[in-house]
C-alpha positions in Angstrom: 33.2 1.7 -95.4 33.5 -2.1 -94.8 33.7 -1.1 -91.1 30.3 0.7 -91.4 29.7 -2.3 -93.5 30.5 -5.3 -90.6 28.9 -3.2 -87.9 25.5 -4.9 -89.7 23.6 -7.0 -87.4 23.1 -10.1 -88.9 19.1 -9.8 -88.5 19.0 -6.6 -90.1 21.1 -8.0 -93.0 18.6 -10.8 -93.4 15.9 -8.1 -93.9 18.0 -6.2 -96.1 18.3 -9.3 -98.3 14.3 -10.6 -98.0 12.9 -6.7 -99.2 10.7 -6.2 -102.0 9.2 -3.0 -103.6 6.1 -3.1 -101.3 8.5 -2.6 -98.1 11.3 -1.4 -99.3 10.8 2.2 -97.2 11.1 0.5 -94.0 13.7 -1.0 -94.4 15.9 1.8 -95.9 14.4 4.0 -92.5 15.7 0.4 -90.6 18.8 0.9 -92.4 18.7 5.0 -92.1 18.3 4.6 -88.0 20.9 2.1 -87.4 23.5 4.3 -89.3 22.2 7.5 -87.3 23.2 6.2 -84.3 26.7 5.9 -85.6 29.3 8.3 -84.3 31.6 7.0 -87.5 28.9 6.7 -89.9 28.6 10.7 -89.3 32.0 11.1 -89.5 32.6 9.5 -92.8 29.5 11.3 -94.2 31.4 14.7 -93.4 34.8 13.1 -94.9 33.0 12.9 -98.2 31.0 15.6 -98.3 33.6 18.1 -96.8 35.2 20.4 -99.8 38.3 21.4 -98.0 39.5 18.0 -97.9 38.4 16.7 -101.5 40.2 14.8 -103.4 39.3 16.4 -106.4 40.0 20.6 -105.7 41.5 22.5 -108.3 45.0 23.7 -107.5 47.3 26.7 -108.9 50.2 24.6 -107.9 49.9 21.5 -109.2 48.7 23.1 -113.0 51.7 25.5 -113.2 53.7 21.9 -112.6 51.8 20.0 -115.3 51.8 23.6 -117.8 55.6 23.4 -117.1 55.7 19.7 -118.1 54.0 20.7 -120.8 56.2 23.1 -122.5 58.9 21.1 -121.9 57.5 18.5 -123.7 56.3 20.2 -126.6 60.0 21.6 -126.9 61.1 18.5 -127.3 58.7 17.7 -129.8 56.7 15.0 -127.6 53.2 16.3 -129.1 51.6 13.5 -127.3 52.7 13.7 -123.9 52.6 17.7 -124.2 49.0 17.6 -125.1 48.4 15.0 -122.1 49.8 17.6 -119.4 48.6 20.7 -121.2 44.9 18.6 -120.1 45.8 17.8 -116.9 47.0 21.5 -116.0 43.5 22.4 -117.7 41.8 20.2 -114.7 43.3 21.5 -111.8 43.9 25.3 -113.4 41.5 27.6 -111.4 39.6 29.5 -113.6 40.0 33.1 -111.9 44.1 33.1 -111.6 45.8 35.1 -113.9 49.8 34.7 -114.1 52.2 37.0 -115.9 49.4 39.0 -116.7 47.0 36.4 -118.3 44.6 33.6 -117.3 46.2 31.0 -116.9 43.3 28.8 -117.9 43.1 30.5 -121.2 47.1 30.4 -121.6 46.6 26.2 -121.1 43.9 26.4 -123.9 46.2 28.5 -126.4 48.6 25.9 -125.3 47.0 22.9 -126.1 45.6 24.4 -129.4 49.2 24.9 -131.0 50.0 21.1 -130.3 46.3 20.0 -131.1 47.4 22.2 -134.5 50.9 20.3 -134.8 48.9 17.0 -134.7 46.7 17.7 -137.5 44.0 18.0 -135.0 42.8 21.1 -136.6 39.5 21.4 -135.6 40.2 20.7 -132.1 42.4 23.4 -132.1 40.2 25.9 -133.1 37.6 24.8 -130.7 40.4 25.5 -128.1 41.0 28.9 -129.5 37.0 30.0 -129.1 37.4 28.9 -125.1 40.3 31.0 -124.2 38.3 33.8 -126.5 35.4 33.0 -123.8 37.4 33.6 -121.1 39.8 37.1 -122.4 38.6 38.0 -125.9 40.9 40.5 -126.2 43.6 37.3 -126.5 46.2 38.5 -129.0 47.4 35.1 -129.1 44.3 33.1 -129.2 43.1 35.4 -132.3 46.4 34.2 -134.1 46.0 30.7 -133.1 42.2 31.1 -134.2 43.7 32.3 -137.7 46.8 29.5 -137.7 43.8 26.8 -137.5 41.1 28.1 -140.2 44.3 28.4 -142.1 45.1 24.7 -141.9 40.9 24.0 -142.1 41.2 26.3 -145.7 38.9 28.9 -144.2 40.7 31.4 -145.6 38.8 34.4 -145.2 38.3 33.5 -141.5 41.8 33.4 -140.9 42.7 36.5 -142.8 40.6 38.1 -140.1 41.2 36.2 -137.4 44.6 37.5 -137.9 44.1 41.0 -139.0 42.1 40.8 -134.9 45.3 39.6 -133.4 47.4 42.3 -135.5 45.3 44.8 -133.6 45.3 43.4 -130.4 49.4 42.8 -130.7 51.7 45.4 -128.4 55.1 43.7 -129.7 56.8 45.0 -132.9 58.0 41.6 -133.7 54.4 39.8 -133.1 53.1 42.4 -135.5 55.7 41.6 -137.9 54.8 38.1 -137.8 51.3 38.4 -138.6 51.5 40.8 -141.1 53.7 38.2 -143.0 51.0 35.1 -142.2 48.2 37.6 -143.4 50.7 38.2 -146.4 51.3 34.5 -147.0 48.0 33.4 -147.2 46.9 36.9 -149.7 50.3 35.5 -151.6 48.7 31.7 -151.9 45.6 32.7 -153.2 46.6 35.3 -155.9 46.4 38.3 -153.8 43.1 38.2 -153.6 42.2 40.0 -150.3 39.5 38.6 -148.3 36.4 40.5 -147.1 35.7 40.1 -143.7 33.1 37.1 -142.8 31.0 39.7 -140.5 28.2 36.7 -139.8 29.0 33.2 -140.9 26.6 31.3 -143.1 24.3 29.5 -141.4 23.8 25.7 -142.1 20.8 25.6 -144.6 17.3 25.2 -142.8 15.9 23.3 -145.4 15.5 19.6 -144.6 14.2 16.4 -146.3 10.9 16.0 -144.8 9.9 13.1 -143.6 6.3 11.6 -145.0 3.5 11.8 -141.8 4.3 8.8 -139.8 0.8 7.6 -138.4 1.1 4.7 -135.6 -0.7 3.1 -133.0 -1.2 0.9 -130.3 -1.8 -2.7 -130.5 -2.4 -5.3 -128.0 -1.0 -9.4 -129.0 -1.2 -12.9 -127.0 2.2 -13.6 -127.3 3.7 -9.8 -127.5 1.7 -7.4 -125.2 0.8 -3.8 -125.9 3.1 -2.0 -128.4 3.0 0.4 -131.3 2.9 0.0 -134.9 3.3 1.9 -138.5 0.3 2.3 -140.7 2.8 3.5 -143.0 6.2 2.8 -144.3 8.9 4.2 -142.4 12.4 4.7 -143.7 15.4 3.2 -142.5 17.7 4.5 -140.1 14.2 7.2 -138.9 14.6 8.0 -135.7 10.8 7.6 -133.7 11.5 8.1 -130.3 14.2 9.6 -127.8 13.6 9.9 -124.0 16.7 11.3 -121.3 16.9 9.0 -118.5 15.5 10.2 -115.4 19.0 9.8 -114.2 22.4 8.2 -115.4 26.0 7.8 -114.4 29.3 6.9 -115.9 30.8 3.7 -115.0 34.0 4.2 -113.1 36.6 2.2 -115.5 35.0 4.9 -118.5 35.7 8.0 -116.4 38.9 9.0 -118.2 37.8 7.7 -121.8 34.4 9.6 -122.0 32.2 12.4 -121.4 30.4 12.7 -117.8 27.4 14.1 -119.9 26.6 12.5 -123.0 28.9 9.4 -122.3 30.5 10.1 -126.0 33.7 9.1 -126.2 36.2 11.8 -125.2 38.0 14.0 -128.0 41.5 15.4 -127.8 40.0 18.8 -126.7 38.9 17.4 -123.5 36.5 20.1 -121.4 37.2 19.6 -117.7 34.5 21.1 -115.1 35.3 24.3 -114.5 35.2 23.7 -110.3 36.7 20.6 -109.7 39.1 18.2 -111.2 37.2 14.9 -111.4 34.3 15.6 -114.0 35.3 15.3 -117.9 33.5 16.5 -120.7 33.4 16.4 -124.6 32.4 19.9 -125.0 31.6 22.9 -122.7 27.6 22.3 -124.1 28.0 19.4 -122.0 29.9 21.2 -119.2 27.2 23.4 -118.7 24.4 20.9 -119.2 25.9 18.5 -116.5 27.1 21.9 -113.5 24.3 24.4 -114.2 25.6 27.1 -114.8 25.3 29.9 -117.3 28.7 30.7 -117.9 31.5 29.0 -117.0 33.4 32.2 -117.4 32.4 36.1 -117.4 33.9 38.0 -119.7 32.8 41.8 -121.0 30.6 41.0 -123.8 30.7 44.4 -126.2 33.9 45.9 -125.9 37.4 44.4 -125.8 39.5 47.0 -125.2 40.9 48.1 -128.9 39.4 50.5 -132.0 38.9 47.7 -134.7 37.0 48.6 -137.9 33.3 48.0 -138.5 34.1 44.8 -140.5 36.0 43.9 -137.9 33.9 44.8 -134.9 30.7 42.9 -137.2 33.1 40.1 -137.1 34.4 39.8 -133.5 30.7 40.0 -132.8 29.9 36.9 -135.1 32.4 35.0 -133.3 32.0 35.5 -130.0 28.1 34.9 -130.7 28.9 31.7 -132.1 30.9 30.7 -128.8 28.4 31.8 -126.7 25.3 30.0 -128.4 23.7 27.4 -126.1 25.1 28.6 -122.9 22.4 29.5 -121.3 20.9 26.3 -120.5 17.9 25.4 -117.6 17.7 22.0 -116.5 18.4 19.9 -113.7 22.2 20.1 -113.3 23.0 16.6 -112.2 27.2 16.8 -111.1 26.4 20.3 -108.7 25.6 18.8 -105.7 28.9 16.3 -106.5 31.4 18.9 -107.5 34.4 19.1 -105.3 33.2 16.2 -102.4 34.8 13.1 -102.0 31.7 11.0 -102.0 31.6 10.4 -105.9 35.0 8.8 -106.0 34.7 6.6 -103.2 31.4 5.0 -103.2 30.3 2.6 -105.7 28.9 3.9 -109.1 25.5 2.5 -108.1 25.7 4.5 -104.7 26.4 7.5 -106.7 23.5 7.3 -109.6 21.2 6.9 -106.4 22.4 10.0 -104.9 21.2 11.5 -108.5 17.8 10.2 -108.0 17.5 11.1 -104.8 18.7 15.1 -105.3 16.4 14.8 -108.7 13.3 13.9 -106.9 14.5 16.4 -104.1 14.8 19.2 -106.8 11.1 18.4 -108.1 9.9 17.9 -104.9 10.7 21.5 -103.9 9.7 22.9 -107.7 6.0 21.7 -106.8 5.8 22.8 -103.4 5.8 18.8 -102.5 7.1 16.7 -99.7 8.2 13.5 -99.7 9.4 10.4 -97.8 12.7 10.9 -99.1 12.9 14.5 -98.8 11.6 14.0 -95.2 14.8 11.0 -94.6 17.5 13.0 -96.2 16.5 15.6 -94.5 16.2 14.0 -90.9 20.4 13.4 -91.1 22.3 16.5 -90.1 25.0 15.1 -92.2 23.0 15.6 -95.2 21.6 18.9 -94.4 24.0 21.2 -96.2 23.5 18.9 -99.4 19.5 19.5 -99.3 20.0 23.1 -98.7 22.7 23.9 -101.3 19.7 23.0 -103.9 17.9 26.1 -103.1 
């Protein structure tokens, strides 16, 4: 890069500095043709762009190390550092290997959610449970997990079936044994009451405040400009307006403290992208929102493999909605085009939100039948060419 960078002529730097809005397309085609003639400047284009040597590739090597670190560290009772390996296992875990019979992604998921359970993070943990159930919902061990967390949450009849799934699901005498005595347990702490199945979960009331009519218009002031006010009174903390940015990015020292998506701060249940192992996200909402893609996993969605009864089958179902609402999201998927290339790492945060423009207005572009001067110079780079077309 700085060698790209000194390779500059001096006059062409001058220009650089001296652009405004009105010619600011000749001078990036200046720019573009200086770099075109290049031999290195193609060179480093393909060094980023190239997937076989990213940086950031997921690998079944490297996760079964950090899974192993993991264990070990949760047998000693290190919650803390177990929970941070279990993570980075979950980021470089490819999603389609199984080991010893299982997917390994799931295993890391079941893994993490017994020490997010052992820290009290009990919500976490069950969130963990409904991801590995996305992958294999046939999970014996994710269904008791499932159960060990509403458990801790007091969601007692949840976990009474959650359990009575995994008892199903459970080939081991001694795994059955165990559940039949947390089912037990639980009946036993609540006066051997036994819990009807949950076969759908209540939903959250539809019923809200409402909000008086808000009626507001444009005004024009001396000293203020245009702008828009209330002709009535408006309630604190009312929220009047929300717009997405056309595009955003987030800043390179926050990449490791909070979501790629929403830029919420990370929780303990961190959601890595599911095809490479730089992107981080809060929730797999936001995973989705941010790659663009339906499902991160495929799983059979009606039968799982073992006779349950109705309440039970009415109640598998209810979950499994529940972790599959919201997946199937539309919209411009803004870390595709940077998934598993070099170039998002290496360049400047800047350089990387205007590659997000730039694919953005490439994507609507194309929606409308359009063409456009910077469709027409992205285009004009061979280097670039497989980036354009992979939007198709």
């Amino acid at each position: 890069m700085e060698k790209l960078k000194s390779a500059i002529s001096q006059t062409l730097i001058l220009s650089i500095s001296q652009s405004n809005p009105q010619n600011l397309h000749n001078t990036c085609s200046s720019l573009h043709e200086f770099f075109n003639q290049l031999p290195q400047f193609h060179q480093m284009i393909e060094d980023l762009a190239h997937t076989n040597t990213s940086l950031c590739l997921k690998n079944e090597e490297s996760a079964l190390e950090f899974k192993l670190k993991g264990n070990n560290c949760f047998s000693n009772g290190d919650n803390s550092n177990a929970l941070r390996f279990y993570t980075q296992a979950l980021r470089v875990a490819l999603r389609d290997v199984d080991v010893m019979g299982k997917n390994l992604v799931a295993t890391l998921y079941v893994n993490r959610a017994v020490v997010l359970q052992k820290m009290g993070l009990f919500l976490e943990s069950l969130r963990d449970c409904n991801r590995a159930l996305a992958i294999c919902r046939s999970y014996s061990k994710a269904w008791y997990r499932r159960g060990k967390a509403n458990t801790s949450m007091q969601n007692y009849n949840d976990a009474v079936c959650d359990l009575k799934v995994s008892l199903c699901m459970e080939h081991s005498l001694s795994g059955k044994r165990q559940i039949e005595g947390e089912i037990k347990l639980i009946l036993g702490q609540n006066n051997g009451e036994d819990f009807p199945p949950n076969v759908i979960k209540c939903k959250e009331s539809n019923i809200h405040d409402q909000l008086q009519d808000i009626q507001l218009q444009c005004v024009e002031t001396e000293t203020k400009g245009r702008g828009m006010v209330s002709l009535t009174d408006i309630p604190q903390a009312t929220l009047l307006h929300a717009e997405e940015p056309y595009a955003a990015i987030v800043s390179k020292n926050c990449r490791e403290t909070h979501c790629h998506f929403c830029f919420n701060e990370l929780p303990a249940d961190i959601v890595p992208c599911s095809s490479c192992s730089m992107a981080l996200y809060c929730s797999q909402l936001c995973q989705i929102h941010a790659r663009g893609q339906d499902r991160q996993f495929h799983t059979k969605k009606h039968d799982i493999g073992f006779n349950l009864s109705s309440d039970l089958e009415n109640y598998v179902a209810s979950v499994m909605k529940a972790v599959d609402d919201g997946v199937n999201i539309k919209q411009h998927a803004e870390h595709k085009h940077e998934c598993g290339v070099n170039w998002p790492i290496a360049l400047p945060a800047e350089t990387v939100l205007a590659g997000r423009v730039i694919v953005k207005s490439i994507e609507q572009n194309k929606r409308f039948g359009e063409s456009s001067a910077i469709v027409n110079l992205v285009c004009h780079t061979p280097s670039y060419a497989h980036l354009v077309h992979g939007l198709e």
